[in-house]
C-alpha positions as CSV (number, residue, x, y, z in Angstrom):
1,X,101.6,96.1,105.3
2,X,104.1,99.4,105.2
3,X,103.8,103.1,104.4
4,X,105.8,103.4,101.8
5,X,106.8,107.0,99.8
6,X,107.1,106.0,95.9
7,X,109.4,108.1,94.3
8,X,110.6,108.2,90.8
9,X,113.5,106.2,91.7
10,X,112.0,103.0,93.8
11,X,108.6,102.6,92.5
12,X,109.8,100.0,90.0
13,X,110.6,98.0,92.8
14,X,106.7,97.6,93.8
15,X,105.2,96.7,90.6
16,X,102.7,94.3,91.4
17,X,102.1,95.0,94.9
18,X,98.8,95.9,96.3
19,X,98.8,99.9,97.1
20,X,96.3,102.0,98.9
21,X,95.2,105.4,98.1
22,X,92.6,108.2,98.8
23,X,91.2,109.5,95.9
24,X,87.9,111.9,96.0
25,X,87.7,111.1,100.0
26,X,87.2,107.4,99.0
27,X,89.9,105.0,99.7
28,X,91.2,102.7,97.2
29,X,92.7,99.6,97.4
30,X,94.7,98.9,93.5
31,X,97.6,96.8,91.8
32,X,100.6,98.6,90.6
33,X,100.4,97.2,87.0
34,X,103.3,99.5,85.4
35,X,105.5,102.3,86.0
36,X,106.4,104.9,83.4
37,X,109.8,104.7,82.1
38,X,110.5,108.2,84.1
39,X,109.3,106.8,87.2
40,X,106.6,109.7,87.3
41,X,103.3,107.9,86.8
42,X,102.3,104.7,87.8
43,X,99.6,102.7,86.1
44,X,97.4,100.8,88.0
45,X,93.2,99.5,86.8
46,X,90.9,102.8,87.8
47,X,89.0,103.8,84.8
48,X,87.8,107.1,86.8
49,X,91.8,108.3,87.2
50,X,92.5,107.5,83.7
51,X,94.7,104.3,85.2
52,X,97.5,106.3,86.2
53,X,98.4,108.2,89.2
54,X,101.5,110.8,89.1
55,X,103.8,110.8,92.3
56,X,105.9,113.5,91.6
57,X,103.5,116.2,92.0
58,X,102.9,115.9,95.2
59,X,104.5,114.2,98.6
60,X,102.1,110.9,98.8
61,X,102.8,108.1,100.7
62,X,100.8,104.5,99.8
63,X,100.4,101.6,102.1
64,X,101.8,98.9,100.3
65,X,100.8,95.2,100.5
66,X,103.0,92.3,100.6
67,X,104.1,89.3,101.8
């Protein structure tokens, strides 16, 4: 496991790993399925975040999962 910062520039170098996020004080544990073709919004499966999650418009950092 490593804190990561996705930017625009390396987050298409973790699709498919495991990331883990706080949304709504709950935390989330969710696949990176896709990254836009900008780099600004990655898609991952959470019906309640309309599947996507921006990283530009904030700093957030995302424990990422790998092996």
């Amino acid at each position: 496991m490593k804190l990561i910062k996705l930017t625009q520039d390396n987050a298409h170098n973790y699709i498919g790993y495991d990331i883990v996020f706080k949304t709504r004080n709950i935390i989330e544990k969710k696949k990176i399925l896709k990254v836009s073709n900008t780099g600004k919004t990655i898609i991952i499966k959470h019906p309640d975040l309309n599947n996507q999650l921006e990283i530009v418009s904030r700093n957030k950092f995302f424990l990422i999962y790998y092996f």
